[in-house]
PDB file of N, CA, C, O and CB in Angstrom:
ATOM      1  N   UNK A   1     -84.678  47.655 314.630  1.00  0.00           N
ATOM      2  CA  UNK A   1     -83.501  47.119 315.294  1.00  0.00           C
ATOM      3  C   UNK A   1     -83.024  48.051 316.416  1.00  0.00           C
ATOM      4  O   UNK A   1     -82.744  47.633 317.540  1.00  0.00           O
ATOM      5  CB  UNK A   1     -82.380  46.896 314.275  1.00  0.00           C
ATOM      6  N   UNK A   2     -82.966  49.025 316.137  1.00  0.00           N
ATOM      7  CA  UNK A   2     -82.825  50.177 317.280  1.00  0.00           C
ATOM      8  C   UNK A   2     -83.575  50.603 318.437  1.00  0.00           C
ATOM      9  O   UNK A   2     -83.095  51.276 319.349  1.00  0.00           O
ATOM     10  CB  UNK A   2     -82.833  51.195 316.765  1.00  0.00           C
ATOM     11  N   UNK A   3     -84.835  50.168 318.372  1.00  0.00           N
ATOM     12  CA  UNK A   3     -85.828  50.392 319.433  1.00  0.00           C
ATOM     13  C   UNK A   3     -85.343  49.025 319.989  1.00  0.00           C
ATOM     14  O   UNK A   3     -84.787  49.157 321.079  1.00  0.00           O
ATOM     15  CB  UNK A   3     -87.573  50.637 319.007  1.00  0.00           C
ATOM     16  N   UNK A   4     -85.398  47.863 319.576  1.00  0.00           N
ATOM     17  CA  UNK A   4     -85.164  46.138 320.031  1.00  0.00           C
ATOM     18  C   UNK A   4     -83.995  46.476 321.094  1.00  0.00           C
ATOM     19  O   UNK A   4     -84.173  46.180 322.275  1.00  0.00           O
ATOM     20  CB  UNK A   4     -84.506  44.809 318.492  1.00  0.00           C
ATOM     21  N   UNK A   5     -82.587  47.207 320.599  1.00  0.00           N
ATOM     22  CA  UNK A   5     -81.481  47.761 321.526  1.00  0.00           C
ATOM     23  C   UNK A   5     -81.860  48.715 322.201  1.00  0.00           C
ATOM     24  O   UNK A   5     -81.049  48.907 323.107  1.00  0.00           O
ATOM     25  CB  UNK A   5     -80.351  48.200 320.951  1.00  0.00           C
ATOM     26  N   UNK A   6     -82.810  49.524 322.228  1.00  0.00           N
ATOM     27  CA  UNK A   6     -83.216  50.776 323.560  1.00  0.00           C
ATOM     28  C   UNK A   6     -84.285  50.082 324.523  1.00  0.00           C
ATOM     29  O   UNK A   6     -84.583  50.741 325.520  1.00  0.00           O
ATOM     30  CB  UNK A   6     -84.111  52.464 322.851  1.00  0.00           C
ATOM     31  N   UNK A   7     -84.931  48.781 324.352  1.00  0.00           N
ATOM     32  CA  UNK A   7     -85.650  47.865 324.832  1.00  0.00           C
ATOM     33  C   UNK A   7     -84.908  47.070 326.132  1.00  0.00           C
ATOM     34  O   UNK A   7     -85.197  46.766 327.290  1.00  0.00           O
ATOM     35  CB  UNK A   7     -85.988  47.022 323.673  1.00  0.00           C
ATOM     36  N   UNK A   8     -83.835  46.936 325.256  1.00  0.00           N
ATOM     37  CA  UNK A   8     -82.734  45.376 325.939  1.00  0.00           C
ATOM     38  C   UNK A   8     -82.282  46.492 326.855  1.00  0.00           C
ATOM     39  O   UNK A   8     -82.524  46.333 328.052  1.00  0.00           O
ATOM     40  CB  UNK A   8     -81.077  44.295 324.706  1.00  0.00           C
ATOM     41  N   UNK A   9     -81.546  47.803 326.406  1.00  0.00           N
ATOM     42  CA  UNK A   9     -80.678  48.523 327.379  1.00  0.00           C
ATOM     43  C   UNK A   9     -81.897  48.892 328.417  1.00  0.00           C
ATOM     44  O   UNK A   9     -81.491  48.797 329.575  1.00  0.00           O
ATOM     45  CB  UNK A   9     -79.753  49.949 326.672  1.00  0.00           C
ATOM     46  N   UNK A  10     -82.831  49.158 328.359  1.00  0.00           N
ATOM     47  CA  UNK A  10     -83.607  49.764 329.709  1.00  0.00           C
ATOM     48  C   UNK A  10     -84.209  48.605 329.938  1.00  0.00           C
ATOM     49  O   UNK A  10     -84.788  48.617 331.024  1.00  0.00           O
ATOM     50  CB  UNK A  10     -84.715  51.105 329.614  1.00  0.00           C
ATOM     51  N   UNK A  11     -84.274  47.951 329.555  1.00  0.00           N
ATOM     52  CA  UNK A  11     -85.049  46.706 331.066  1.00  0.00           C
ATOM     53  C   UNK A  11     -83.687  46.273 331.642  1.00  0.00           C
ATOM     54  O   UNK A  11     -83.748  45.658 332.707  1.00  0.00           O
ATOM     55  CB  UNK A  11     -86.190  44.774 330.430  1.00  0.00           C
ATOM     56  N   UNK A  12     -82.576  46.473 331.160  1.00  0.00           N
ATOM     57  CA  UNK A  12     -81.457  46.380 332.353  1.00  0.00           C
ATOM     58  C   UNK A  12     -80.946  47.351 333.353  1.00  0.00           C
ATOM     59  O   UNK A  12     -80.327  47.146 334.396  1.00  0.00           O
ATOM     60  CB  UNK A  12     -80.369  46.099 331.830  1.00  0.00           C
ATOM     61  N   UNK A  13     -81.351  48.470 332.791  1.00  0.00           N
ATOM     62  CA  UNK A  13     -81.132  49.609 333.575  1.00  0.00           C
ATOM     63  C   UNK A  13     -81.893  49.758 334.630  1.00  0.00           C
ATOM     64  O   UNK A  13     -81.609  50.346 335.673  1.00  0.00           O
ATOM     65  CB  UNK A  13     -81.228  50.657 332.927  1.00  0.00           C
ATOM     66  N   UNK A  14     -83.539  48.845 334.152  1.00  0.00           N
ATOM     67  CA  UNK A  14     -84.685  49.026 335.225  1.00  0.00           C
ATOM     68  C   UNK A  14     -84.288  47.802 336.194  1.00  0.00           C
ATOM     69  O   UNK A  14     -84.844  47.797 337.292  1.00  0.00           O
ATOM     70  CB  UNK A  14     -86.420  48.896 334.535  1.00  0.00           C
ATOM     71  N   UNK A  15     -83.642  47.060 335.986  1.00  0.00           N
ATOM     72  CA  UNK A  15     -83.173  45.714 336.960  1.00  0.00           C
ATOM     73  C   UNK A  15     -82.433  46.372 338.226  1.00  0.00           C
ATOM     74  O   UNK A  15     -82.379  46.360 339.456  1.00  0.00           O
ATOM     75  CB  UNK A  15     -81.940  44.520 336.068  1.00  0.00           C
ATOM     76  N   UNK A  16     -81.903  46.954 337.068  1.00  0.00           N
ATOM     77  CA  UNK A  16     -80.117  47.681 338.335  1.00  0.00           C
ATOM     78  C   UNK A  16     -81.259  48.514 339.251  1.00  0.00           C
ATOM     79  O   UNK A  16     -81.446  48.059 340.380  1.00  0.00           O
ATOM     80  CB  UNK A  16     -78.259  49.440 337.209  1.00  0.00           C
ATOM     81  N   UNK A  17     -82.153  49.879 338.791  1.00  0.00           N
ATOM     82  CA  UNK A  17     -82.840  50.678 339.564  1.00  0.00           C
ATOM     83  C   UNK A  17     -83.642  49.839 340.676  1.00  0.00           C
ATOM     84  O   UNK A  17     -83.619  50.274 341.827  1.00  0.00           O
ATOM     85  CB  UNK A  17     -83.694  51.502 338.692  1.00  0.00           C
ATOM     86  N   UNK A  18     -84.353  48.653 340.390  1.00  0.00           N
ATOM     87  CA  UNK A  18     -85.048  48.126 341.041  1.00  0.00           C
ATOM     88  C   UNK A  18     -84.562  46.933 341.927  1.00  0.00           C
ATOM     89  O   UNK A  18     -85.374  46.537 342.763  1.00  0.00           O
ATOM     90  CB  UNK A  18     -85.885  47.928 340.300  1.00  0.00           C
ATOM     91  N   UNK A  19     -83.877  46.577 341.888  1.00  0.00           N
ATOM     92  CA  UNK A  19     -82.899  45.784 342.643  1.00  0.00           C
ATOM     93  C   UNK A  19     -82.659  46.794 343.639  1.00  0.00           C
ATOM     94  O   UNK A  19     -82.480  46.277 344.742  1.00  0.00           O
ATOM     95  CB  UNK A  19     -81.568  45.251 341.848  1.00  0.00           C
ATOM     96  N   UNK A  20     -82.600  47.913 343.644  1.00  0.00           N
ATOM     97  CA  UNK A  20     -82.270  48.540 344.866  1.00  0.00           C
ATOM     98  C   UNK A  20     -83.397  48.772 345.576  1.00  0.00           C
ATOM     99  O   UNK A  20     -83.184  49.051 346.757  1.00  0.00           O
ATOM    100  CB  UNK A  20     -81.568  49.710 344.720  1.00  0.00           C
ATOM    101  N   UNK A  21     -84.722  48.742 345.175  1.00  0.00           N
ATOM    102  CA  UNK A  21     -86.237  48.783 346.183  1.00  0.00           C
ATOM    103  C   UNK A  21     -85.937  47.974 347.445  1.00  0.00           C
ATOM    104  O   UNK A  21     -84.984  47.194 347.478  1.00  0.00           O
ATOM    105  CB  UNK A  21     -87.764  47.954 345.366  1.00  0.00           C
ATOM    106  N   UNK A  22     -86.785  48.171 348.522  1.00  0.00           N
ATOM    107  CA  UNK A  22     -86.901  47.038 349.514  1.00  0.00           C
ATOM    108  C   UNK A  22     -87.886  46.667 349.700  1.00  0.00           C
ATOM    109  O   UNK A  22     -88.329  47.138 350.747  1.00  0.00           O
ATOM    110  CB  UNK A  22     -86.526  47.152 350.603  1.00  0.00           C
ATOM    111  N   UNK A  23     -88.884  45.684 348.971  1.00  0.00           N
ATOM    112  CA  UNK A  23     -89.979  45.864 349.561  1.00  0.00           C
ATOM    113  C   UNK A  23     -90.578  44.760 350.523  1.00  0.00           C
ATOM    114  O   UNK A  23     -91.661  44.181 350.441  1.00  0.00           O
ATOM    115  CB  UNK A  23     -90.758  46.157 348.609  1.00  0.00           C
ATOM    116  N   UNK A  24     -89.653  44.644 351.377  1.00  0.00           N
ATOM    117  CA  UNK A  24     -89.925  43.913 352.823  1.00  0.00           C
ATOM    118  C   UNK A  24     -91.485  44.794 353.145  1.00  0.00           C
ATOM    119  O   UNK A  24     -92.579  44.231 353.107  1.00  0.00           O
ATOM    120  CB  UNK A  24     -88.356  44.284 354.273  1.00  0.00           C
ATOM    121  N   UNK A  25     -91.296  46.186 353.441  1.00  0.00           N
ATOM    122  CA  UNK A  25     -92.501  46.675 354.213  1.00  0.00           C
ATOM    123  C   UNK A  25     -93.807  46.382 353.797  1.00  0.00           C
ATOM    124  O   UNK A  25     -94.772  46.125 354.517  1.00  0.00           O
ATOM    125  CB  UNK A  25     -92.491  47.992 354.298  1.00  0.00           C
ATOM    126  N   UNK A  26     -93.742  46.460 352.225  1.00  0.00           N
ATOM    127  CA  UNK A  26     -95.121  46.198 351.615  1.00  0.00           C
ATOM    128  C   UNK A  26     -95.785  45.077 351.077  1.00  0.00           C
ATOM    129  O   UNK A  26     -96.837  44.984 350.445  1.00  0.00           O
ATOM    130  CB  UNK A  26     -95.230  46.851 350.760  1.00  0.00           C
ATOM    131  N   UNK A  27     -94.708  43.994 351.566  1.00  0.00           N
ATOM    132  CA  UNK A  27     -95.286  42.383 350.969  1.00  0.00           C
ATOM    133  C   UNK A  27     -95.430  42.206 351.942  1.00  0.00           C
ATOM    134  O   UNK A  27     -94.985  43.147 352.599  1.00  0.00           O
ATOM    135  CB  UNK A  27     -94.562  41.185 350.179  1.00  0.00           C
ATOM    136  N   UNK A  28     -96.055  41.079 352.828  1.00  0.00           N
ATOM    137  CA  UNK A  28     -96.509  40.389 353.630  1.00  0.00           C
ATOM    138  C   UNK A  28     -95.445  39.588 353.814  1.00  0.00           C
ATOM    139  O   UNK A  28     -94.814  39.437 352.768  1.00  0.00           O
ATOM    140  CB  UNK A  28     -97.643  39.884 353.347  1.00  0.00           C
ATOM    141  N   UNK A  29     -94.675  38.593 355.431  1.00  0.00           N
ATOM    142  CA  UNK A  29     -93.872  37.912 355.069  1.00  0.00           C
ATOM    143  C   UNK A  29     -94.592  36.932 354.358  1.00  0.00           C
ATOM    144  O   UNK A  29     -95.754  36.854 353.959  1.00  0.00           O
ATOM    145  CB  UNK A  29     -93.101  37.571 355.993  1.00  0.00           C
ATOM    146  N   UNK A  30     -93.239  35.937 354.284  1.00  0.00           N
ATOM    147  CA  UNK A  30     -93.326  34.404 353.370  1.00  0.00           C
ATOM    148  C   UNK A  30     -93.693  34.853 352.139  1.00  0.00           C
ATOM    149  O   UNK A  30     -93.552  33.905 351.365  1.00  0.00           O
ATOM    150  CB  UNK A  30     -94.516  33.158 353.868  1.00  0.00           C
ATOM    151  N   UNK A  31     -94.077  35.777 351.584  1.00  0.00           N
ATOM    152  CA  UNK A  31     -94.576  35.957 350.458  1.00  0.00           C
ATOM    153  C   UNK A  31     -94.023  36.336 349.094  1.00  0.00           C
ATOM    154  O   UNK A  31     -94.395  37.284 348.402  1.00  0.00           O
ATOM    155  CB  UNK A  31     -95.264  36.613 350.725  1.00  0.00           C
ATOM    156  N   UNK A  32     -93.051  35.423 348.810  1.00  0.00           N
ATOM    157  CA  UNK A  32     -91.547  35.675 347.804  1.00  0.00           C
ATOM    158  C   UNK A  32     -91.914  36.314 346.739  1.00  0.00           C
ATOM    159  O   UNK A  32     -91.588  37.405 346.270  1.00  0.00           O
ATOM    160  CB  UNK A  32     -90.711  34.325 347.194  1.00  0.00           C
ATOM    161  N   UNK A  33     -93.103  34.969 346.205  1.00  0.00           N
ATOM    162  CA  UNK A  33     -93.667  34.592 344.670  1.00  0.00           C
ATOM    163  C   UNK A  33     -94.479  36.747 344.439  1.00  0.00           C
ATOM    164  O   UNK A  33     -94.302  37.380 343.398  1.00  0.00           O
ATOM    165  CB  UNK A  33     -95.526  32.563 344.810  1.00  0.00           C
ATOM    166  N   UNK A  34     -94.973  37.118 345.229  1.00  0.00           N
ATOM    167  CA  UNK A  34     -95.576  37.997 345.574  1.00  0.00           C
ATOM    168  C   UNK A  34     -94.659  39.326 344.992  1.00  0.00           C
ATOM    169  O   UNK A  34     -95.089  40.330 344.424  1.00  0.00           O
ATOM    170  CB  UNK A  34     -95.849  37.797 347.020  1.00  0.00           C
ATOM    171  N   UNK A  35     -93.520  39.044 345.270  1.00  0.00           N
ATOM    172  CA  UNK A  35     -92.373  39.813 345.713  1.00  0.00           C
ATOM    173  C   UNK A  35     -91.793  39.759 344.467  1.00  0.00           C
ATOM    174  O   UNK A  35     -91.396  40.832 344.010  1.00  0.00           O
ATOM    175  CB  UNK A  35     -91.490  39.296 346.935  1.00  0.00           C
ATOM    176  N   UNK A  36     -91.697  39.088 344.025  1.00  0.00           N
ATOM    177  CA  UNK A  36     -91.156  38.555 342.773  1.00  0.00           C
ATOM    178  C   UNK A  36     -91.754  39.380 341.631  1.00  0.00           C
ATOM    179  O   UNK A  36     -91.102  40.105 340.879  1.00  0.00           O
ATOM    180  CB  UNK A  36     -91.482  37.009 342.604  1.00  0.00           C
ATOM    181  N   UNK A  37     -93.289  39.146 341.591  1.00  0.00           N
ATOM    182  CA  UNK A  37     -93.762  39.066 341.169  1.00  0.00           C
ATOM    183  C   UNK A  37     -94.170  40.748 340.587  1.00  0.00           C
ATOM    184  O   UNK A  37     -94.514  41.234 339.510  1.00  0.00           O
ATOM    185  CB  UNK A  37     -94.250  38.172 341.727  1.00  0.00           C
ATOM    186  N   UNK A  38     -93.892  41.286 342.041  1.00  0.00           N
ATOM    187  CA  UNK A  38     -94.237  42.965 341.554  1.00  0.00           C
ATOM    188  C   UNK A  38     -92.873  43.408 341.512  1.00  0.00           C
ATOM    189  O   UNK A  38     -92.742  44.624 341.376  1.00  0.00           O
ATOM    190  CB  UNK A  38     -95.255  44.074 342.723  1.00  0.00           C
ATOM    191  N   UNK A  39     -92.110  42.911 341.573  1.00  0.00           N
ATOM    192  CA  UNK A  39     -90.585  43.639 341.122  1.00  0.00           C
ATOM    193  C   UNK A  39     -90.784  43.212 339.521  1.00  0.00           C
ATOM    194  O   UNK A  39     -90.565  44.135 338.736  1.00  0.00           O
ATOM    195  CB  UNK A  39     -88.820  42.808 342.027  1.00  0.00           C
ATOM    196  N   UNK A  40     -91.059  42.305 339.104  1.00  0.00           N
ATOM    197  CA  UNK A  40     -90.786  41.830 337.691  1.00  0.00           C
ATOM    198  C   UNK A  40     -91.975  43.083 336.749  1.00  0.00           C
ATOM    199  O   UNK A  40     -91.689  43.410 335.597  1.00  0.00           O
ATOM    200  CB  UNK A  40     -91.281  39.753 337.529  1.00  0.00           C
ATOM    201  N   UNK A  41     -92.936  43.507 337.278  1.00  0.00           N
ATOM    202  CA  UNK A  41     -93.770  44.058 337.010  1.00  0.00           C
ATOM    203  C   UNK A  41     -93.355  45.724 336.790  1.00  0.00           C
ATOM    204  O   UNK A  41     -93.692  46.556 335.947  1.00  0.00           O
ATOM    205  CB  UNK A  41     -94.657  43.642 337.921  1.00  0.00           C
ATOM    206  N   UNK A  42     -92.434  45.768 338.010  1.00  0.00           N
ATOM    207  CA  UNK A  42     -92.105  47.351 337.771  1.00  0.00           C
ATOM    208  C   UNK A  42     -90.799  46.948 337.208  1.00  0.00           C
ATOM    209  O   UNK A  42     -90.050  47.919 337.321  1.00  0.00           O
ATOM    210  CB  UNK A  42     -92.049  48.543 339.222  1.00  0.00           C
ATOM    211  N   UNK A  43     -90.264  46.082 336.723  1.00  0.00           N
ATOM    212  CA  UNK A  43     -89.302  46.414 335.988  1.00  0.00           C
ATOM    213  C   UNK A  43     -89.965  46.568 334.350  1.00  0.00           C
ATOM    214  O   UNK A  43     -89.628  47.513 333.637  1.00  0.00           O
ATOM    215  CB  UNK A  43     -88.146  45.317 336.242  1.00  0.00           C
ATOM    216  N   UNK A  44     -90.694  45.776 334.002  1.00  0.00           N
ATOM    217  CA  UNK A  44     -91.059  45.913 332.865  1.00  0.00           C
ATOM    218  C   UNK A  44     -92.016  47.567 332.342  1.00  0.00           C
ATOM    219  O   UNK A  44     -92.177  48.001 331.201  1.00  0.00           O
ATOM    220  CB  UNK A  44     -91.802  44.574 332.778  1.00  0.00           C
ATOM    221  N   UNK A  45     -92.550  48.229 333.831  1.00  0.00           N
ATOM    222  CA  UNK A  45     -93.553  49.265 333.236  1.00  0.00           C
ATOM    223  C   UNK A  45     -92.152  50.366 333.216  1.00  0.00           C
ATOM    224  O   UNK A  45     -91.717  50.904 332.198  1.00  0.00           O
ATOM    225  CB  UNK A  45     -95.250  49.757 334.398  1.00  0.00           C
ATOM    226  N   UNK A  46     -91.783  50.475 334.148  1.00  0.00           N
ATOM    227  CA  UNK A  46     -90.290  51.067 334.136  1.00  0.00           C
ATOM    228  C   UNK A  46     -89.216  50.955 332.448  1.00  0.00           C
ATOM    229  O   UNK A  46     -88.899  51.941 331.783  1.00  0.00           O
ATOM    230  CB  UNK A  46     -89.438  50.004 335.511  1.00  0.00           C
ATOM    231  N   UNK A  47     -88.991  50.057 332.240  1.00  0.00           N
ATOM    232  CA  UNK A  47     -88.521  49.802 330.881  1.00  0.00           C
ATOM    233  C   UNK A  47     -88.957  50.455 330.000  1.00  0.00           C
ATOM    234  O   UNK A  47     -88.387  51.422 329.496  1.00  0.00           O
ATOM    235  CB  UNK A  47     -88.667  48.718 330.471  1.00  0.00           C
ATOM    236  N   UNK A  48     -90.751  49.720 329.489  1.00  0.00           N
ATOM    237  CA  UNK A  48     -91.346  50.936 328.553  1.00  0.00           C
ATOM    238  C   UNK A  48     -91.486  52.331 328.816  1.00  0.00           C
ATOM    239  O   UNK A  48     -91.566  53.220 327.967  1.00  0.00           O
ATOM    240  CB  UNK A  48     -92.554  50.705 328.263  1.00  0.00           C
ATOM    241  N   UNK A  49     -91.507  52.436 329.866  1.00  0.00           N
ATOM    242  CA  UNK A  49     -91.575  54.216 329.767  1.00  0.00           C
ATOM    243  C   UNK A  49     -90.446  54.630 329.638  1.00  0.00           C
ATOM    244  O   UNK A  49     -90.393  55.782 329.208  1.00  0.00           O
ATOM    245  CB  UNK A  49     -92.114  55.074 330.966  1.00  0.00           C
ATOM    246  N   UNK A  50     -88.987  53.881 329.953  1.00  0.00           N
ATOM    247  CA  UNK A  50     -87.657  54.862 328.970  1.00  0.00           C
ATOM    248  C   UNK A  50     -87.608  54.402 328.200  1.00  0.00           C
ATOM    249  O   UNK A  50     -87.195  55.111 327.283  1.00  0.00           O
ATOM    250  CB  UNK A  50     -86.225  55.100 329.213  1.00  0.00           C
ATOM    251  N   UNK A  51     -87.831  53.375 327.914  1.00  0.00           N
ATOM    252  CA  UNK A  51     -87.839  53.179 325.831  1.00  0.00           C
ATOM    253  C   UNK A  51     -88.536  53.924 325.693  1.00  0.00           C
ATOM    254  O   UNK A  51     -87.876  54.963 325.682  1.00  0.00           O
ATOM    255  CB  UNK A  51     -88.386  51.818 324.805  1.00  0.00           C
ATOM    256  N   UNK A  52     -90.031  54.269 325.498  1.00  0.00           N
ATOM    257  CA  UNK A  52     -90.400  55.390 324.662  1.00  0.00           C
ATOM    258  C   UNK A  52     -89.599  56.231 324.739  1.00  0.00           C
ATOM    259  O   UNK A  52     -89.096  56.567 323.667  1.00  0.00           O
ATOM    260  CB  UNK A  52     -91.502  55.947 324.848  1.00  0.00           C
ATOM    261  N   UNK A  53     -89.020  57.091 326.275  1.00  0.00           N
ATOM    262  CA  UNK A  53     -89.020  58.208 326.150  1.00  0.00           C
ATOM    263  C   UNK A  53     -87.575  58.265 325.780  1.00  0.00           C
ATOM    264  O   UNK A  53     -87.127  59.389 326.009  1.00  0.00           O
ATOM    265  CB  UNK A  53     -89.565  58.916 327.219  1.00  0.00           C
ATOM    266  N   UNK A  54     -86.829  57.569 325.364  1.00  0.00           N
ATOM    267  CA  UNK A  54     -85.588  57.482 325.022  1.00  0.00           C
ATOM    268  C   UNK A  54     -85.784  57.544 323.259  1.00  0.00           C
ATOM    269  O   UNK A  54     -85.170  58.224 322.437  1.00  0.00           O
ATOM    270  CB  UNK A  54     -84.880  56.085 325.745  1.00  0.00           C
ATOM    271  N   UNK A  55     -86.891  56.548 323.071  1.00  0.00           N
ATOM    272  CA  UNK A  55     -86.386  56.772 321.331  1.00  0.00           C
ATOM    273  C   UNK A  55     -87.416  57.624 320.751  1.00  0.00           C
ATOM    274  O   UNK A  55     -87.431  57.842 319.540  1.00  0.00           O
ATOM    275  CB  UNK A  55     -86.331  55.224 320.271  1.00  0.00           C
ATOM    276  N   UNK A  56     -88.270  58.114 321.543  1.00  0.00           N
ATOM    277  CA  UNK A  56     -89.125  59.568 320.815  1.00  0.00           C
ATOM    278  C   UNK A  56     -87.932  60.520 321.324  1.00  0.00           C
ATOM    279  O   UNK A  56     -87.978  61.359 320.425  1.00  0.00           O
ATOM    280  CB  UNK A  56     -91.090  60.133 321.610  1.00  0.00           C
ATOM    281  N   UNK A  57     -87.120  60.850 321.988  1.00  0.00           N
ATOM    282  CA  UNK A  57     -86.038  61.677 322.012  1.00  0.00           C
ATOM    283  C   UNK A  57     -85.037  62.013 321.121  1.00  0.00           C
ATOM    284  O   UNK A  57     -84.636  63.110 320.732  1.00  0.00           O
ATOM    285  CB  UNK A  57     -85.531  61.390 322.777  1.00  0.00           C
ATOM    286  N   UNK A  58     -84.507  60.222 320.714  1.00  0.00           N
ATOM    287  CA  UNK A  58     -84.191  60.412 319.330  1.00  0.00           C
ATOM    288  C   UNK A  58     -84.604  60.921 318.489  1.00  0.00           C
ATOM    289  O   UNK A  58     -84.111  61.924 317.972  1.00  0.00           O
ATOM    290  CB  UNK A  58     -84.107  59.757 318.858  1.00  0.00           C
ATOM    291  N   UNK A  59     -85.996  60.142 318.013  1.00  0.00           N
ATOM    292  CA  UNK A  59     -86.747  60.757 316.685  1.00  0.00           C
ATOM    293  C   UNK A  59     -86.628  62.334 316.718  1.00  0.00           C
ATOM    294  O   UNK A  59     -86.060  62.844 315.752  1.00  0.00           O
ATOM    295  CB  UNK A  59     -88.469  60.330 316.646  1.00  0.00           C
ATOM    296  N   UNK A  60     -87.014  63.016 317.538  1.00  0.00           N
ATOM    297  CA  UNK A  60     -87.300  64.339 317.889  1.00  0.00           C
ATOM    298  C   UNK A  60     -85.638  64.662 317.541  1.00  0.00           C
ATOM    299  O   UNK A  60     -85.351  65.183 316.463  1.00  0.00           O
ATOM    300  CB  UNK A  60     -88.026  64.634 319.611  1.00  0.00           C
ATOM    301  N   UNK A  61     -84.655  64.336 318.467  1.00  0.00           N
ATOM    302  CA  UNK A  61     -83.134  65.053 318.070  1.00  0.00           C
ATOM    303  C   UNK A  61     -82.618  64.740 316.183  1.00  0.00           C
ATOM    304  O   UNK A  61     -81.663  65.300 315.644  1.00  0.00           O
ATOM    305  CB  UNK A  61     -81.689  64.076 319.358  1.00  0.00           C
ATOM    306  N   UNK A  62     -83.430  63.860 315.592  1.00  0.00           N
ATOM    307  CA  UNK A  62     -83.165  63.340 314.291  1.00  0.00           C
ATOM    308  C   UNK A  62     -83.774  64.418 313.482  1.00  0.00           C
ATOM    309  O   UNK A  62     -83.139  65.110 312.686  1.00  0.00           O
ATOM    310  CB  UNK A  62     -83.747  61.875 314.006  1.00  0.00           C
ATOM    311  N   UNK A  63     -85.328  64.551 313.783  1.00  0.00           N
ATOM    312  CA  UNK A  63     -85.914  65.896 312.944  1.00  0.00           C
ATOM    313  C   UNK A  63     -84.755  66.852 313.205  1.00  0.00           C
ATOM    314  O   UNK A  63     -84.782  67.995 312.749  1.00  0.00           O
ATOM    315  CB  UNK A  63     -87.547  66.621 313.561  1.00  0.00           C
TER     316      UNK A  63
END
């Protein structure tokens, strides 16, 4: 249940971080779906890597 809530809190945290990218320069115009498509992508690899590193932090501050 606790990892499920360090899950939910960082893929929102990775929204807020990534919402601020621009990546006009590196998509091609017209190319939304594209755009879309790799923001949704780094929000999710973004997410898992602070969930792990958020709740192996725990575990570790728990030992």
């Amino acid at each position: 249940m606790i990892k499920l809530m360090i899950y939910a809190i960082s893929i929102l945290a990775s929204t807020f971080a990534v919402s601020g990218i621009n990546f006009d320069p590196i998509i091609k115009k017209n190319h939304i779906w594209e755009a879309r498509f790799l923001s949704i992508i780094f929000i999710l690899c973004l997410s898992y890597i602070l969930a792990s590193f958020l709740y192996d932090l725990m575990s570790i501050s728990i030992i």
